[in-house]
C-alpha positions as a printed Julia matrix, in Angstrom:
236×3 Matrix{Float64}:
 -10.07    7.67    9.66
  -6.68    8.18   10.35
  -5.88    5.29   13.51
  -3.61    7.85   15.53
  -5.66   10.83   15.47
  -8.48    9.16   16.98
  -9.63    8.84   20.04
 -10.79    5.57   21.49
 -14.7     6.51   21.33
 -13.92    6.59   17.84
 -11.93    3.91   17.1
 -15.01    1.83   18.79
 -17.27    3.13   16.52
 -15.12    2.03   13.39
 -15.03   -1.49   15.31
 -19.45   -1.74   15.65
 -19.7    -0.32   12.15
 -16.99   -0.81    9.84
 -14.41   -2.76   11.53
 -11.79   -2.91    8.17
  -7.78   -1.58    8.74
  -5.58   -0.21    6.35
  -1.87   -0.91    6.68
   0.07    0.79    3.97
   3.43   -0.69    3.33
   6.44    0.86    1.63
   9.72    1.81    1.59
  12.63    4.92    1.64
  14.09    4.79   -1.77
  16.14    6.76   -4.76
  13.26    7.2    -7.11
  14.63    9.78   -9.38
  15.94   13.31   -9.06
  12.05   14.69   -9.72
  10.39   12.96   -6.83
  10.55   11.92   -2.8
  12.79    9.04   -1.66
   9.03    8.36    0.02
   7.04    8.31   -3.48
   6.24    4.24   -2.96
   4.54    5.22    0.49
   3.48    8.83    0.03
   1.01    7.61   -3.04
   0.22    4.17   -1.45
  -0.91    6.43    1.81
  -3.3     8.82   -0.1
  -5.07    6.15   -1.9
  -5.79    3.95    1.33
  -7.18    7.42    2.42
  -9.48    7.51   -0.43
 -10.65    3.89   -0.75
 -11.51    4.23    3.29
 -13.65    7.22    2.45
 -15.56    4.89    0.61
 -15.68    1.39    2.68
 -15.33    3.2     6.09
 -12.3     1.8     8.48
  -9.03    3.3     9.67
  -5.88    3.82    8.15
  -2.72    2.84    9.91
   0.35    5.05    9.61
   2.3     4.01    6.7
   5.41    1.44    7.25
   8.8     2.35    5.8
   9.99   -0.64    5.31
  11.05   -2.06    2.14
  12.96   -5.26    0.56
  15.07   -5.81   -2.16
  15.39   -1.85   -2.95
  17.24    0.48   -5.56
  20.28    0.18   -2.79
  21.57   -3.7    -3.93
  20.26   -3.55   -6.87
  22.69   -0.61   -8.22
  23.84    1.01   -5.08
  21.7     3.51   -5.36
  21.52    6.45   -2.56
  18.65    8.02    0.47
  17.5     4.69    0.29
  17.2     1.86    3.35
  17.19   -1.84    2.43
  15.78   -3.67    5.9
  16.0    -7.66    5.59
  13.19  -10.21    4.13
  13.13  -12.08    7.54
  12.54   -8.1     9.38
   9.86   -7.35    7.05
   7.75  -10.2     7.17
   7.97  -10.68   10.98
   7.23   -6.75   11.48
   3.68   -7.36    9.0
   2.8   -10.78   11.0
   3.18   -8.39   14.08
   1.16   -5.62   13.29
  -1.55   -8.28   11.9
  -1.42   -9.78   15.09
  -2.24   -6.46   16.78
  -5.03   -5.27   14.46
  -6.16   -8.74   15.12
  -5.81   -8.25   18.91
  -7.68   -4.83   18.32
 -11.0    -6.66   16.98
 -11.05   -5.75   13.12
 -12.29   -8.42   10.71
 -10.83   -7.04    7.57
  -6.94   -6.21    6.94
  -5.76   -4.69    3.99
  -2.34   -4.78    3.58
  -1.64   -2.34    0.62
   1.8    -2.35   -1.18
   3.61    1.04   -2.31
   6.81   -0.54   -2.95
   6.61   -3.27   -5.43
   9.98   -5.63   -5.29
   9.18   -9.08   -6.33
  11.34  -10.45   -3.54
   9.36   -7.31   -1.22
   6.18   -8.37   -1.97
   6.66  -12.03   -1.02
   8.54  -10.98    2.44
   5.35   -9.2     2.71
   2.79  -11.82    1.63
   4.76  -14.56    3.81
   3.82  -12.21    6.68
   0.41  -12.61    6.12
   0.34  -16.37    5.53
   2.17  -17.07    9.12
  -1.2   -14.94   10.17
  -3.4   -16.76    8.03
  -1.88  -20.02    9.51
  -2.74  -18.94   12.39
  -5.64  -17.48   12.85
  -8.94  -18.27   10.5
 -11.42  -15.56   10.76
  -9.75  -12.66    9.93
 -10.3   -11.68    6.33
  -6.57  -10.2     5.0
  -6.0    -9.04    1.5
  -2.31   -7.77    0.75
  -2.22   -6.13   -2.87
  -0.1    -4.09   -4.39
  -1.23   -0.6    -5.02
  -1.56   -1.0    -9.14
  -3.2    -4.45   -8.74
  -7.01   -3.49   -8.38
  -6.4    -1.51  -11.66
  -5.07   -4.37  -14.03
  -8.64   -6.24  -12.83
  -9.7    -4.35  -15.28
  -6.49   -3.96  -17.56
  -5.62   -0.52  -16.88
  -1.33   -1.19  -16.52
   0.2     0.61  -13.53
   3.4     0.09  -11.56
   6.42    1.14  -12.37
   9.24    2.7   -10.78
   9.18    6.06  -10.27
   7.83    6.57  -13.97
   4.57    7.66  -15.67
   2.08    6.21  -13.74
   4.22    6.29   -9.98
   4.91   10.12  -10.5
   1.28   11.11  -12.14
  -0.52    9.56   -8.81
   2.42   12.07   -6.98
   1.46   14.88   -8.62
  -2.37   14.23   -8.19
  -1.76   13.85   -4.5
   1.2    16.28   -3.84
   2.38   17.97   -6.3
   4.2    20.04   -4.37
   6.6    17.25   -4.26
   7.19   16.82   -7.89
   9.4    18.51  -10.04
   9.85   17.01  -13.64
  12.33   19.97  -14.52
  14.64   18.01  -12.59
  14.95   15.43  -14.78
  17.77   15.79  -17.39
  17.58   16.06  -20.81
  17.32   13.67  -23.64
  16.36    9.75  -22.91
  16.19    8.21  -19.41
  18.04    5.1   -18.45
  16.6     3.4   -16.08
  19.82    1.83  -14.61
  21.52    4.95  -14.6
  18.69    7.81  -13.55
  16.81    5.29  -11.12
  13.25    5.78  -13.15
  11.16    4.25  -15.55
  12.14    5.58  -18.75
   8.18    7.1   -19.35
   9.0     9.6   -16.24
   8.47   12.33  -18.13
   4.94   11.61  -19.64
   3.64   11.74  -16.01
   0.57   14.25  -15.73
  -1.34   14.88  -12.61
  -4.4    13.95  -15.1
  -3.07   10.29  -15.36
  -2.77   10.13  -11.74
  -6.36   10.82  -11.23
  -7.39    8.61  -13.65
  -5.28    5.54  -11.64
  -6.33    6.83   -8.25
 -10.36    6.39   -9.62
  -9.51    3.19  -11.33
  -7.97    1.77   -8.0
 -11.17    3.03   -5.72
 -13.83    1.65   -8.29
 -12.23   -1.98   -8.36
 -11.26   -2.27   -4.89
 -13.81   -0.99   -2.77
 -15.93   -4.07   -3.57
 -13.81   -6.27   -2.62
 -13.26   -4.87   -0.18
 -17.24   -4.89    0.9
 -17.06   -8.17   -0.08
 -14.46   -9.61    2.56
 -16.71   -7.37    5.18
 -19.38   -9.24    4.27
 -18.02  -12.52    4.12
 -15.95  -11.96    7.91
 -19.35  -10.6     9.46
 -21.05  -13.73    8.53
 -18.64  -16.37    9.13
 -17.21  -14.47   12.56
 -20.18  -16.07   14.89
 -19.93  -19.33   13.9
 -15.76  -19.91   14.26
 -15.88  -17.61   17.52
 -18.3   -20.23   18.67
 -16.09  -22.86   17.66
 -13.47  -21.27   20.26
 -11.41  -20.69   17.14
């Protein structure tokens, strides 16, 4: 499942039977004083993991690289800000190789969740799209399959972003850091809800996210498998 600890034998298998790639996208970044400068990733990772469990595919090693980050926006440190034109070339390049690679299905899964970020990332994928037809490429941010069914997620570094931490690794998390009385955002770099985070809550989003987008997911299989024939035909 995971693309560089398999051999080619196996990769070729995923490519007969399940051909669908996971690219996790995210970011270094301050995100508190309770959790890793790699929460956006670390999270994002662990619940590509999961959803391939149930669609079958690979997951690619998760990109740190993120856009319009804590650093410009307050100066914030342990964070790297790359450039909009960097990210979106680097996803239209990796597309391009999963394409090159044979799979009909590419997820592009968001940990980091910039406005500015996520359209560097989603501009990426429409220089693909442009490009090539027959591909199927979703790129969602990691909360998104949940508000399909109004369950609200996202944040920064708050209830819901640090309760899918400590359901994955909570060795990682340490609310005692936080300091006392009310959180500013501005000021302590998290949501001001940090400190409601349970590992319970994290399970609960981590389920939500599986349940909604693991059909979809089967869905765009579907819909490449049938559709792939004909445009290959077409020399397209």
């Amino acid at each position: 499942m995971k693309y560089e600890e398999m051999r080619p034998r196996e990769i070729n298998a995923v490519l007969r039977e399940s051909p669908i790639a996971y690219l996790v996208w995210g970011a270094h970044e301050w995100h508190g004083v309770h959790n890793p400068t790699g929460l956006d990733t670390l999270k994002a990772y662990h619940m590509a993991l999961d959803l391939c469990r149930e669609t079958g595919g690979v997951v690619l090693p998760p990109v740190y690289c993120g856009y319009q980050t804590m650093k410009p926006w307050m100066g914030f440190h342990h964070t790297f800000e790359f450039s909009k034109s960097l990210v979106t070339q680097f996803v239209f390049e990796h597309l391009e190789n999963l394409y090159d690679e044979g799979f009909k299905v590419m997820v592009v899964l968001m940990g980091h969740y910039g406005g500015k970020h996520v359209e560097a990332v989603k501009a990426g994928v429409a220089q693909f799209t442009e490009k090539h037809r027959y591909p199927k490429v979703l790129a969602i941010t990691d909360y998104e399959p949940a508000s399909w069914v109004q369950v609200k997620g996202g944040d920064h570094a708050g209830r819901n972003e640090t309760s899918l931490l400590l359901h994955y690794r909570p060795d990682l998390v340490d609310l005692a850091e936080l300091p006392d009385g009310e959180l500013v955002h501005a000021r302590d770099g998290c949501s001001v809800d940090a400190k409601e985070a349970s590992a319970e809550h994290g399970a609960f989003l981590a389920k939500t996210f599986v349940e909604q987008a693991a059909p979809k997911v089967r869905e765009l299989l579907a819909e490449a498998c049938r559709d792939w024939p004909v445009l290959v035909s077409r020399g397209e």
